[in-house]
DONURO-697843 format. One record per residue: residue number from 1; residue in three letters; x, y, z of N, C-alpha, C, O, CB in turn. Coordinates in Angstrom, 2 decimals. Glycine has a CB too. Example, Ala and Ser with C-alpha at 12.3 -4.5 7.8 and 13.67 -1.06 7.14 Angstrom:
// DONURO-697843
+-----+------+---------+---------+---------+---------+---------+---------+---------+---------+---------+---------+---------+---------+---------+---------+---------+
!  nr ! rest !     n_X !     n_Y !     n_Z !    ca_X !    ca_Y !    ca_Z !     c_X !     c_Y !     c_Z !     o_X !     o_Y !     o_Z !    cb_X !    cb_Y !    cb_Z !
+-----+------+---------+---------+---------+---------+---------+---------+---------+---------+---------+---------+---------+---------+---------+---------+---------+
!   1 !  ALA !   13.19 !   -5.69 !    7.80 !   12.30 !   -4.50 !    7.80 !   13.20 !   -3.30 !    7.80 !   14.24 !   -3.32 !    8.46 !   11.31 !   -4.47 !    9.05 !
!   2 !  SER !   12.85 !   -2.25 !    7.08 !   13.67 !   -1.06 !    7.14 !   12.90 !    0.03 !    7.87 !   13.41 !    1.14 !    8.04 !   14.08 !   -0.60 !    5.72 !
+-----+------+---------+---------+---------+---------+---------+---------+---------+---------+---------+---------+---------+---------+---------+---------+---------+
END
This chain:
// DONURO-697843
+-----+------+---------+---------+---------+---------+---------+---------+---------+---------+---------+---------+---------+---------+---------+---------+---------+
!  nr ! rest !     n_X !     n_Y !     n_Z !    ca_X !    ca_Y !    ca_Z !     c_X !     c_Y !     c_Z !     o_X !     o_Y !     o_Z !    cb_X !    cb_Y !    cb_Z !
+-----+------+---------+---------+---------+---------+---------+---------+---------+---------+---------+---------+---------+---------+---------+---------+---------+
!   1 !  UNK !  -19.92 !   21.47 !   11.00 !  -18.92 !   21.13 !   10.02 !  -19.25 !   21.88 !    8.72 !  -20.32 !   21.66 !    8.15 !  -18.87 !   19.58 !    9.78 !
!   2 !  UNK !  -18.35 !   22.77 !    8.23 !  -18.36 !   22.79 !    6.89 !  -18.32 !   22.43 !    5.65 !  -18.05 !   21.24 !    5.50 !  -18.09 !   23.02 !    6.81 !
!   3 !  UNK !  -18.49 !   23.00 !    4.72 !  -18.52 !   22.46 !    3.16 !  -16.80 !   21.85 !    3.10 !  -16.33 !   20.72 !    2.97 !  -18.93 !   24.05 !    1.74 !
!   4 !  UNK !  -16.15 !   23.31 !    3.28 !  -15.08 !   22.63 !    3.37 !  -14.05 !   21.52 !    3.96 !  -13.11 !   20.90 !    3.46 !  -14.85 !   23.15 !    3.39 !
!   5 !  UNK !  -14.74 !   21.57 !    5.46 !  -14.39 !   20.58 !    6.31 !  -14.77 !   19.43 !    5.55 !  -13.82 !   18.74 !    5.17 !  -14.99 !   20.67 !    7.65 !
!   6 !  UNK !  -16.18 !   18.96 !    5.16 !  -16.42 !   17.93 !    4.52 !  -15.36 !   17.66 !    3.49 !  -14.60 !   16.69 !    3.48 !  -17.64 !   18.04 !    4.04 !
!   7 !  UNK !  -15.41 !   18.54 !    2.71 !  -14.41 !   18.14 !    1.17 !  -13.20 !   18.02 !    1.89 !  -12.37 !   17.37 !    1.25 !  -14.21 !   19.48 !   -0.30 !
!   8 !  UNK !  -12.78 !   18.42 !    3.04 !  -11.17 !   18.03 !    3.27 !  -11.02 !   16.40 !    3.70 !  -10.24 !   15.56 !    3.25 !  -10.46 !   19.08 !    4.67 !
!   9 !  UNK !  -12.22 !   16.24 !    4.89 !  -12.67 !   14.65 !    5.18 !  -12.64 !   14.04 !    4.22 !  -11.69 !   13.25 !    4.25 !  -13.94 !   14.32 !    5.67 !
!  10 !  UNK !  -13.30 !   13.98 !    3.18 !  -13.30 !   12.78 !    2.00 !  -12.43 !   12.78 !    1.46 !  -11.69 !   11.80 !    1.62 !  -14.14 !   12.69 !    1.02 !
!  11 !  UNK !  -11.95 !   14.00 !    0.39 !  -10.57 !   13.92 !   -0.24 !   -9.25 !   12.81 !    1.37 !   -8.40 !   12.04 !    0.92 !  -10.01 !   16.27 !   -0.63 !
!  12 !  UNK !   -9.31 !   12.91 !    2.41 !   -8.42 !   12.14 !    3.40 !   -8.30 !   11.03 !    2.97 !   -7.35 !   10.45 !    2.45 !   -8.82 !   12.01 !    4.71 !
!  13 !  UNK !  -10.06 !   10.53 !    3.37 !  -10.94 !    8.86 !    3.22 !  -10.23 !    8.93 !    2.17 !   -9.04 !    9.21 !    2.18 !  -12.86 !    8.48 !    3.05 !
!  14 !  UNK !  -11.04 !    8.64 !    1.00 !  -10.24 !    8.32 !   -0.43 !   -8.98 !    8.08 !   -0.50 !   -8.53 !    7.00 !   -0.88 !  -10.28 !    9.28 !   -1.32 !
!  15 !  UNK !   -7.96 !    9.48 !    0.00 !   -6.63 !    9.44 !   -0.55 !   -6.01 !    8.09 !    0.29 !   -5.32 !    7.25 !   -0.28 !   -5.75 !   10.98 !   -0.28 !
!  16 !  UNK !   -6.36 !    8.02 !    1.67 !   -5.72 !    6.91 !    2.39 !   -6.10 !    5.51 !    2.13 !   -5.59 !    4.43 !    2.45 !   -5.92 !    7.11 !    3.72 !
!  17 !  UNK !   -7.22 !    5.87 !    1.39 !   -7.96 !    4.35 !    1.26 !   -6.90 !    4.03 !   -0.53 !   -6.45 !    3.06 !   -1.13 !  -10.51 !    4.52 !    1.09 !
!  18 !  UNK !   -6.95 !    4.95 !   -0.64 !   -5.65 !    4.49 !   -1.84 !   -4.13 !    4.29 !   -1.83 !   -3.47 !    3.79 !   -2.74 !   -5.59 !    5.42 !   -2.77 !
!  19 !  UNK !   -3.77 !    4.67 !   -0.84 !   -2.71 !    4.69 !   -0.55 !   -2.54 !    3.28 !    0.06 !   -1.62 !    2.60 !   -0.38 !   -2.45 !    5.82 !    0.16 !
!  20 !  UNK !   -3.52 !    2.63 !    1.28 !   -3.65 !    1.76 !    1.62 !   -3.46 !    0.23 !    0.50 !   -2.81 !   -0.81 !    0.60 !   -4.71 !    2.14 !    2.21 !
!  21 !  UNK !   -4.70 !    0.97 !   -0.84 !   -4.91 !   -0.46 !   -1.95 !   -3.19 !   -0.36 !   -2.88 !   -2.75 !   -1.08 !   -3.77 !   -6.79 !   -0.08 !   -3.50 !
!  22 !  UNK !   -2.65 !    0.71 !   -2.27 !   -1.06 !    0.42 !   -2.78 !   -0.36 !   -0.23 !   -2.83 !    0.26 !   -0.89 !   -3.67 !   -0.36 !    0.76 !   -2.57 !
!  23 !  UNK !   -0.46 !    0.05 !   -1.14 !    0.07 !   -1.08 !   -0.44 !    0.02 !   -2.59 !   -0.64 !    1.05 !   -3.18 !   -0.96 !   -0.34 !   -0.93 !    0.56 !
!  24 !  UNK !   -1.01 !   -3.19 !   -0.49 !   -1.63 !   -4.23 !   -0.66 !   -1.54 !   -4.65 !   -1.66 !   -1.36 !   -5.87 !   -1.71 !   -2.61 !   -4.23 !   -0.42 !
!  25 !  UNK !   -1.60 !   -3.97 !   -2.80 !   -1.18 !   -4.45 !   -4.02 !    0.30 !   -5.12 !   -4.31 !    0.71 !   -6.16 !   -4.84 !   -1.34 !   -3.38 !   -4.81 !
!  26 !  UNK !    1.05 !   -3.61 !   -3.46 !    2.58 !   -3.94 !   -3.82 !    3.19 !   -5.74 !   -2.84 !    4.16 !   -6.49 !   -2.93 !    3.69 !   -2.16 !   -3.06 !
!  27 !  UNK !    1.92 !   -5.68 !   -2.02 !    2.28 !   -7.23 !   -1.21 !    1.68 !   -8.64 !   -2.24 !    2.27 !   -9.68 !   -2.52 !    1.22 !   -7.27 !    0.63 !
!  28 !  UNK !    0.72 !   -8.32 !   -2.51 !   -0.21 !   -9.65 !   -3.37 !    0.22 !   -9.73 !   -4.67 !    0.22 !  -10.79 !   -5.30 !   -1.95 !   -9.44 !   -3.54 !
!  29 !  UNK !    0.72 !   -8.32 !   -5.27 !    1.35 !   -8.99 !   -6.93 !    2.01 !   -9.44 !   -6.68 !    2.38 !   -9.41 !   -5.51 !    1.88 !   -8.40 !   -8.10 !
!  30 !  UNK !    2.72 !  -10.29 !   -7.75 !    4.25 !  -11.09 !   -8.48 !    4.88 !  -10.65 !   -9.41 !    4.32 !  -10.14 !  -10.37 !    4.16 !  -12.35 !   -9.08 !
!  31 !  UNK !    6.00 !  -10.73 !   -9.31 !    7.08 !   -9.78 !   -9.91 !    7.29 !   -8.44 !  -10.08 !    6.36 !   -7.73 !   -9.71 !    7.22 !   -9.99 !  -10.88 !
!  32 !  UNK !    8.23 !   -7.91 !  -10.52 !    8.49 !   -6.35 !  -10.12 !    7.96 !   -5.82 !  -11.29 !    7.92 !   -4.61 !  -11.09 !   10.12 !   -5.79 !   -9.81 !
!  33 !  UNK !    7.50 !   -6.08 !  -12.48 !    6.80 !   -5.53 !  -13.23 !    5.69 !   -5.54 !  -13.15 !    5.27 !   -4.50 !  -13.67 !    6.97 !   -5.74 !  -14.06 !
!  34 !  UNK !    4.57 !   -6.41 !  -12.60 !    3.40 !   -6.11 !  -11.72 !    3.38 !   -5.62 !  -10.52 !    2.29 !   -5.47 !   -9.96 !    2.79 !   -7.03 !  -11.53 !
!  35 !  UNK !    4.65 !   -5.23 !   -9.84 !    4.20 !   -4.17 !   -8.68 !    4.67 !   -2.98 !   -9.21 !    4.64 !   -2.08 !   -8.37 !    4.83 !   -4.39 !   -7.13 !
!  36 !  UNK !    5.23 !   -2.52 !  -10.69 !    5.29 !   -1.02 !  -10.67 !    3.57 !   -0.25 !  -10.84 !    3.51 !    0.71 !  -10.08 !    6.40 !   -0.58 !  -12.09 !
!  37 !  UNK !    2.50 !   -0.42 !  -11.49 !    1.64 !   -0.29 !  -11.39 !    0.85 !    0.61 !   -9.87 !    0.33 !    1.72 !   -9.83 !    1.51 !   -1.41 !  -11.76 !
!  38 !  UNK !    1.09 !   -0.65 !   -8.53 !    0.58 !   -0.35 !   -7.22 !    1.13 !    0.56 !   -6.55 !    0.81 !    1.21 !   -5.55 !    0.57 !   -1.29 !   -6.47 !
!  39 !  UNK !    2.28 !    0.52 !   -7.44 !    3.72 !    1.43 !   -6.58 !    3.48 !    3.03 !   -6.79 !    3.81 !    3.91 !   -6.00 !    5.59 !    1.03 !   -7.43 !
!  40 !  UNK !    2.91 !    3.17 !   -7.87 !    2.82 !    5.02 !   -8.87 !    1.35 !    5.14 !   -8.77 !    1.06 !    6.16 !   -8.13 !    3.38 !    5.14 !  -11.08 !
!  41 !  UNK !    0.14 !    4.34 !   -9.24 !   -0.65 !    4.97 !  -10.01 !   -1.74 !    5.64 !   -8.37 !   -1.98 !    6.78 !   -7.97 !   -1.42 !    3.72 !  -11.41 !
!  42 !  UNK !   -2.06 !    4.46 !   -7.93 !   -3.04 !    4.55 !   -6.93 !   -2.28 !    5.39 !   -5.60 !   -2.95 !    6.16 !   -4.92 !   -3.59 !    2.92 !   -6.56 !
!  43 !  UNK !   -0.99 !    5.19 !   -5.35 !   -0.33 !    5.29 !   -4.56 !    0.00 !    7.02 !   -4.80 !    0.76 !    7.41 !   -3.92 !    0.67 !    4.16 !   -4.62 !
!  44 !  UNK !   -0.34 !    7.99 !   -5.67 !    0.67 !    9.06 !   -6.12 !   -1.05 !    9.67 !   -6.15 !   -1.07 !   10.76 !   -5.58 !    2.04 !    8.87 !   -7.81 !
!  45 !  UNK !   -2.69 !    9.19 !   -6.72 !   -3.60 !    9.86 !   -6.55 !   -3.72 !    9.80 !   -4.98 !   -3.88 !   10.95 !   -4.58 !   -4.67 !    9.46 !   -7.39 !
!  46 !  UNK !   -3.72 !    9.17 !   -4.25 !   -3.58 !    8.94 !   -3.19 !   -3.14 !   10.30 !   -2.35 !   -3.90 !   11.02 !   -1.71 !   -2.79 !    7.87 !   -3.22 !
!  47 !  UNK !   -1.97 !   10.41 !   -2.49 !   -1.20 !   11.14 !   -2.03 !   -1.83 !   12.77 !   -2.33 !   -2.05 !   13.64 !   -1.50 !    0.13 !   10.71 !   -2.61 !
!  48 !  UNK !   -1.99 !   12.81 !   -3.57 !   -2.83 !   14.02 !   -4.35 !   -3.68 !   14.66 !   -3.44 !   -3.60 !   15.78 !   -2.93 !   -3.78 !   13.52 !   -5.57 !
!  49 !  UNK !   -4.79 !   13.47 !   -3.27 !   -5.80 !   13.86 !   -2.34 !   -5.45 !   14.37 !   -0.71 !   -5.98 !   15.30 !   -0.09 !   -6.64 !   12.65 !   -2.31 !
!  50 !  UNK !   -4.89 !   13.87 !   -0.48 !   -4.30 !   14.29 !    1.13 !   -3.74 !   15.82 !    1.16 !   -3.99 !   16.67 !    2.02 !   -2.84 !   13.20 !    1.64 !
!  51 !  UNK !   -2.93 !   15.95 !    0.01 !   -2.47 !   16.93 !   -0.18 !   -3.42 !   18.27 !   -0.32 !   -2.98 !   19.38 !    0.00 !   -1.78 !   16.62 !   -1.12 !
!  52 !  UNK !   -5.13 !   18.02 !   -0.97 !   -5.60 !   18.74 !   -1.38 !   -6.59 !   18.58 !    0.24 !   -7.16 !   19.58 !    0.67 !   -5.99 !   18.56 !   -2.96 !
!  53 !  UNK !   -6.65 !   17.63 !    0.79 !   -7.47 !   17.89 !    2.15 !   -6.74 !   18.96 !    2.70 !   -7.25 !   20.00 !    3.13 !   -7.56 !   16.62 !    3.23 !
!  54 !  UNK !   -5.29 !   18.65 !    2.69 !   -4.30 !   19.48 !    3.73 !   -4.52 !   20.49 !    3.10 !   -3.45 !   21.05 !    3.34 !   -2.71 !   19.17 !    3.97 !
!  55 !  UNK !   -5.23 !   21.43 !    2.25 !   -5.28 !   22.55 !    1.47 !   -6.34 !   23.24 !    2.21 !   -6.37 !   24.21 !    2.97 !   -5.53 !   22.30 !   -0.03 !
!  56 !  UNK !   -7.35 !   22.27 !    1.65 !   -8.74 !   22.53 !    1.88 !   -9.24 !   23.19 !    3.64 !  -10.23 !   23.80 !    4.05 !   -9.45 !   20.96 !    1.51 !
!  57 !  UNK !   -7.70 !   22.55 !    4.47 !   -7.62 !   22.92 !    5.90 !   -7.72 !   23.75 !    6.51 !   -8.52 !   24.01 !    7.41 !   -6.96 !   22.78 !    6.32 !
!  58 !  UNK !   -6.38 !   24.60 !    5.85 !   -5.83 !   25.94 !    6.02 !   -5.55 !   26.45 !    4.39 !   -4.38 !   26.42 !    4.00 !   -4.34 !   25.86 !    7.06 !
!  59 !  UNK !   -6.81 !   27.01 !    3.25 !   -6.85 !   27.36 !    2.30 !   -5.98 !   28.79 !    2.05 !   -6.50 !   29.76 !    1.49 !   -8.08 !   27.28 !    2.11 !
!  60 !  UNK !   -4.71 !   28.81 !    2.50 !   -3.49 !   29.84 !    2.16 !   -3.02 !   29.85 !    0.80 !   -3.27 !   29.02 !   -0.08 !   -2.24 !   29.57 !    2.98 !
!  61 !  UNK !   -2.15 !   31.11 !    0.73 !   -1.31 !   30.65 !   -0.62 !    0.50 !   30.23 !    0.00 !    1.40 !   29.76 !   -0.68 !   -1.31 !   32.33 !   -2.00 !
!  62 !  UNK !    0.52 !   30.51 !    1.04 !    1.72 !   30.26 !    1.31 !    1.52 !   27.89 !    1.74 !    2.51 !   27.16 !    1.83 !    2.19 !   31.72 !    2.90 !
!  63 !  UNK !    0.39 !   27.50 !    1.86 !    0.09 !   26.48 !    2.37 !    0.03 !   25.76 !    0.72 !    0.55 !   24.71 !    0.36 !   -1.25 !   26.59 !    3.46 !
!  64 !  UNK !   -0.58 !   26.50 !    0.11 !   -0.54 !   26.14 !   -1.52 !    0.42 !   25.90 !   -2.19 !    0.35 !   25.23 !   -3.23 !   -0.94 !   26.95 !   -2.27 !
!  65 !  UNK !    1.47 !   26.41 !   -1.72 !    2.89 !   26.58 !   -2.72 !    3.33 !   25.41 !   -2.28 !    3.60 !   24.51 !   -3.08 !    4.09 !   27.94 !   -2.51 !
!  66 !  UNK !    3.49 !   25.26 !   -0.87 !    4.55 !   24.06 !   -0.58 !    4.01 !   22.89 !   -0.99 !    4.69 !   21.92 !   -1.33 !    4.96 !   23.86 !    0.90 !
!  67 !  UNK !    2.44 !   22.93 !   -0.95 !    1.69 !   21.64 !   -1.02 !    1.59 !   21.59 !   -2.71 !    0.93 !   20.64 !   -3.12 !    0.06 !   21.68 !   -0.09 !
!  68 !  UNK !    1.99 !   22.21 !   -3.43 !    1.52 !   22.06 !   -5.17 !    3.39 !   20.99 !   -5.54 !    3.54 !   19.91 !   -6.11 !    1.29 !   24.57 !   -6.42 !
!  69 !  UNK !    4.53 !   21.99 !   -4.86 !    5.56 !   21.60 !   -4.61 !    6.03 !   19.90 !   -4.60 !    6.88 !   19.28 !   -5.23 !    5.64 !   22.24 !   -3.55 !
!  70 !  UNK !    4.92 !   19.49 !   -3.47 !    5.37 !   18.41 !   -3.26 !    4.65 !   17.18 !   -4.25 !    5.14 !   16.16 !   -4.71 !    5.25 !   18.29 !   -1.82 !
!  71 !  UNK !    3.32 !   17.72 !   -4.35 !    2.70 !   17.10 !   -5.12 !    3.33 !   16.50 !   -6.61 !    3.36 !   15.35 !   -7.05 !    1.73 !   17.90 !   -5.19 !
!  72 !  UNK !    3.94 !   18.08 !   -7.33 !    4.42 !   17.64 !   -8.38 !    6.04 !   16.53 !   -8.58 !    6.52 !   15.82 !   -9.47 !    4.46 !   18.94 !   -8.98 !
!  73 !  UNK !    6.35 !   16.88 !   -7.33 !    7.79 !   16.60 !   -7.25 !    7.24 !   15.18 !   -7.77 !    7.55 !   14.72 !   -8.87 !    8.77 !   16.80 !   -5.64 !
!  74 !  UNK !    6.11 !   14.35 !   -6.60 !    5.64 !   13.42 !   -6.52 !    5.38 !   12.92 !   -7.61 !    5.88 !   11.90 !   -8.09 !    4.88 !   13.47 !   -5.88 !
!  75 !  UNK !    4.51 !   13.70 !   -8.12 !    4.26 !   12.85 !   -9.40 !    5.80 !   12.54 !  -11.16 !    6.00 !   11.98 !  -12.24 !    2.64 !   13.93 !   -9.98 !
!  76 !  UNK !    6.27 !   13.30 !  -10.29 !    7.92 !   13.49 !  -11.41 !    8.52 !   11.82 !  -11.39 !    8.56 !   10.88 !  -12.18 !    9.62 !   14.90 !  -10.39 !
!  77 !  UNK !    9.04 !   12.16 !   -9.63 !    9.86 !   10.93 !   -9.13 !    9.76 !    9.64 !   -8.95 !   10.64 !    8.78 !   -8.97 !   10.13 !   11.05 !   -8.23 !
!  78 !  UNK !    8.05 !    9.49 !   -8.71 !    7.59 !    8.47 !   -9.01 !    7.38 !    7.71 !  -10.68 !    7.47 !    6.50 !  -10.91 !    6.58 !    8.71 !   -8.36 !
!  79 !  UNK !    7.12 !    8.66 !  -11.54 !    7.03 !    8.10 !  -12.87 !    8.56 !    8.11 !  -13.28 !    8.63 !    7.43 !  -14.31 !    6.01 !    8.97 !  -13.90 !
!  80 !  UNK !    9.52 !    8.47 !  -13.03 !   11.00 !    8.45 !  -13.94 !   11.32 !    7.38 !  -12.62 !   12.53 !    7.29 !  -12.82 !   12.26 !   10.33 !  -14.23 !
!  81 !  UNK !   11.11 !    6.62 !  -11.59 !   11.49 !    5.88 !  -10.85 !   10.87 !    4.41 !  -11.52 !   11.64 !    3.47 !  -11.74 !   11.12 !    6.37 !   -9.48 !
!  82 !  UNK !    9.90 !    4.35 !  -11.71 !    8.78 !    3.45 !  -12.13 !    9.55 !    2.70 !  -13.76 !    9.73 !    1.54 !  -14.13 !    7.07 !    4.61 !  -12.37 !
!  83 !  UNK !    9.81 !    4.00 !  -14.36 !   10.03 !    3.55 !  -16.21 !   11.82 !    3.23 !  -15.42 !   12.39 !    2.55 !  -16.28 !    9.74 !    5.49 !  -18.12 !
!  84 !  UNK !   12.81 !    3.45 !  -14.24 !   13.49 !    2.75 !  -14.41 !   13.73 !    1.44 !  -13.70 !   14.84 !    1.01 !  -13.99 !   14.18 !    3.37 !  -14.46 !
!  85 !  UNK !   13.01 !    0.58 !  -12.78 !   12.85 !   -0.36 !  -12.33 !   12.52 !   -1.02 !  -13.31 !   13.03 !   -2.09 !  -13.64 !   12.23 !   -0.37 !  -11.42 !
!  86 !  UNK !   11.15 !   -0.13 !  -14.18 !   10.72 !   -1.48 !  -15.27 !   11.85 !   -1.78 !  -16.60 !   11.81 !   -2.81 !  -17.27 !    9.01 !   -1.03 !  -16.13 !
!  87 !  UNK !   12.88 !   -0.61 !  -16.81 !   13.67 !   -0.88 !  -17.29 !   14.45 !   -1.74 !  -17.12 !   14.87 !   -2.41 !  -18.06 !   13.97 !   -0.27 !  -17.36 !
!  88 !  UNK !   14.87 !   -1.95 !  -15.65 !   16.25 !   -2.56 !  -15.28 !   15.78 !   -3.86 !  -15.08 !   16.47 !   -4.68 !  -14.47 !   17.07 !   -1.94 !  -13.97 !
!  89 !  UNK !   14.97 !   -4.07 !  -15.41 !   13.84 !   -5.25 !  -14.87 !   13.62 !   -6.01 !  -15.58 !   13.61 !   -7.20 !  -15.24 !   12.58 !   -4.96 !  -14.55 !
!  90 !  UNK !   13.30 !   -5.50 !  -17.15 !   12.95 !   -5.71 !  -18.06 !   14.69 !   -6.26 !  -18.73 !   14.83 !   -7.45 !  -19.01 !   12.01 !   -4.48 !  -18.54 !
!  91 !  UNK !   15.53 !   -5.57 !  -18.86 !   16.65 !   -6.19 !  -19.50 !   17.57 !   -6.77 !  -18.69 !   18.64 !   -7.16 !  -19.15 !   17.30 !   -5.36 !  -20.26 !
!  92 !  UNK !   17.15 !   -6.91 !  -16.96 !   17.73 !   -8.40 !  -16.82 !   17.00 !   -9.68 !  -17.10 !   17.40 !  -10.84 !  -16.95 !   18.11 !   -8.58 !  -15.52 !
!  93 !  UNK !   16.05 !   -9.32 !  -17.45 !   14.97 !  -10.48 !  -17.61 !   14.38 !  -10.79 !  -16.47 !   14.45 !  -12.01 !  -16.28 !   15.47 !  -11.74 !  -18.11 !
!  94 !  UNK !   13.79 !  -10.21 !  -15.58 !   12.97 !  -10.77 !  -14.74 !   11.75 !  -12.03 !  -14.90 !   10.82 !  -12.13 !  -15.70 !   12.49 !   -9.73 !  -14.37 !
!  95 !  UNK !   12.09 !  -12.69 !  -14.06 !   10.91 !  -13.82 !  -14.23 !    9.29 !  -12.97 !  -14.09 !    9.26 !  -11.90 !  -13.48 !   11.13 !  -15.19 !  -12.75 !
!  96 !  UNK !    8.30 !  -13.41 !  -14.55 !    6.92 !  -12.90 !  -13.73 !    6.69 !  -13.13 !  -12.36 !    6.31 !  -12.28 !  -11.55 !    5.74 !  -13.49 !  -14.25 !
!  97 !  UNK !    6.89 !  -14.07 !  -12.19 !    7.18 !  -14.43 !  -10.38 !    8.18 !  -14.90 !   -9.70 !    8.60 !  -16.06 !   -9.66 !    6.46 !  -15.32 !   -9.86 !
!  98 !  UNK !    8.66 !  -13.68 !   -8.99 !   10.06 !  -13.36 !   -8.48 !    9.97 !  -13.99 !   -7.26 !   10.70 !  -13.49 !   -6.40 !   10.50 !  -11.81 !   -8.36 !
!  99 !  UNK !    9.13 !  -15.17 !   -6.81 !    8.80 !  -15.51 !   -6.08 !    9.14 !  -14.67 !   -4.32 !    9.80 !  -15.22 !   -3.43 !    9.14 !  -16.64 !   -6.52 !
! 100 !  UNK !    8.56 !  -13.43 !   -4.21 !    8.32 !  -12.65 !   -3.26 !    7.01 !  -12.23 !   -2.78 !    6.79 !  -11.52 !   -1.80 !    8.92 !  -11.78 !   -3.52 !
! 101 !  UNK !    5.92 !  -12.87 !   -3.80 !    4.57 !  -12.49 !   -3.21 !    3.95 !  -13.44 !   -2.50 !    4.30 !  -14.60 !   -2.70 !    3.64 !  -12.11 !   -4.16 !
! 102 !  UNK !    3.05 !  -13.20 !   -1.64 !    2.24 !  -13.93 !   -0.53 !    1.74 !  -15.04 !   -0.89 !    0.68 !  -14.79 !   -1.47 !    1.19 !  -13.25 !   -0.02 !
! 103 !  UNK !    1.98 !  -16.49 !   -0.84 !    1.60 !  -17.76 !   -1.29 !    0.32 !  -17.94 !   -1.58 !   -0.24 !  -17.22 !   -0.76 !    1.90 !  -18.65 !   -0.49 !
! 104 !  UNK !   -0.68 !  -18.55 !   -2.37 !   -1.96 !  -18.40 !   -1.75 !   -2.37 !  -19.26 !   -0.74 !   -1.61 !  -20.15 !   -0.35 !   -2.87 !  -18.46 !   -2.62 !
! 105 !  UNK !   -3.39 !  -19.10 !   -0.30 !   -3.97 !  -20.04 !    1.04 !   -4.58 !  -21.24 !    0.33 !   -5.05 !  -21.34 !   -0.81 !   -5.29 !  -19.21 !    2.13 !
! 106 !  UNK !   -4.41 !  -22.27 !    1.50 !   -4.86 !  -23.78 !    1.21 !   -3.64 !  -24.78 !    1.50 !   -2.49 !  -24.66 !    1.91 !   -5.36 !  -23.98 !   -0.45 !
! 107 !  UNK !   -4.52 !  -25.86 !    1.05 !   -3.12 !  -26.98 !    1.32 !   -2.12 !  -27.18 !    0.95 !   -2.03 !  -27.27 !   -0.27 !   -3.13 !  -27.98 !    1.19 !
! 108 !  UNK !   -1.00 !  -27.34 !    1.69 !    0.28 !  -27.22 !    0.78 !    0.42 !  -28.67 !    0.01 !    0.35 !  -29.79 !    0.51 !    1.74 !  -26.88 !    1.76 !
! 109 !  UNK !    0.58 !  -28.40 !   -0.96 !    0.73 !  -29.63 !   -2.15 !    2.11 !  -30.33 !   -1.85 !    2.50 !  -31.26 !   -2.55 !    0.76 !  -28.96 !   -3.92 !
+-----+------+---------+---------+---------+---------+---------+---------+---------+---------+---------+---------+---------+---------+---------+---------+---------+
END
């Protein structure tokens, strides 16, 4: 295995293991202004990294372009998506708990 092979492996680990705490996040918060957070930040480095394993794979420039491409798109659509949920969110008045997140465990009262 190579240097590079290695750096493509971890940048994977990481990116999926973030992509994963995205997820999970976007299930266990409450309300839609605590899931824009899980939705962009972790979820978009995440993605970053995969992108840069998939680099690190086949280190081209034609493999570079498409992959810088998507990356940025990514990081565009996700932040002007994010400021308008929390917008629309924000001036209907969303409650803090939109009651859609996972109950906690124990006895039901």
């Amino acid at each position: 295995m190579t240097a590079l092979e290695a750096a493509a492996a971890a940048c994977m680990l990481v990116g999926a293991g973030l992509a994963f705490a995205a997820g999970v996040g976007m299930v266990r918060f409450s309300g839609t202004l605590a899931r824009m957070h899980p939705a962009t930040k972790p979820q978009v480095l995440g993605l970053q990294l995969i992108l840069l394993a998939m680099w690190l794979r086949r280190p081209t420039w034609a493999t570079a372009g498409a992959l810088l491409l998507t990356g940025l798109f990514q990081v565009i659509t996700a932040t002007v998506a994010a400021y308008m949920v929390g917008r629309a969110a924000y001036r209907a008045g969303a409650p803090e708990d939109d009651g859609t997140a996972i109950p906690p465990e124990g006895p039901a009262e």
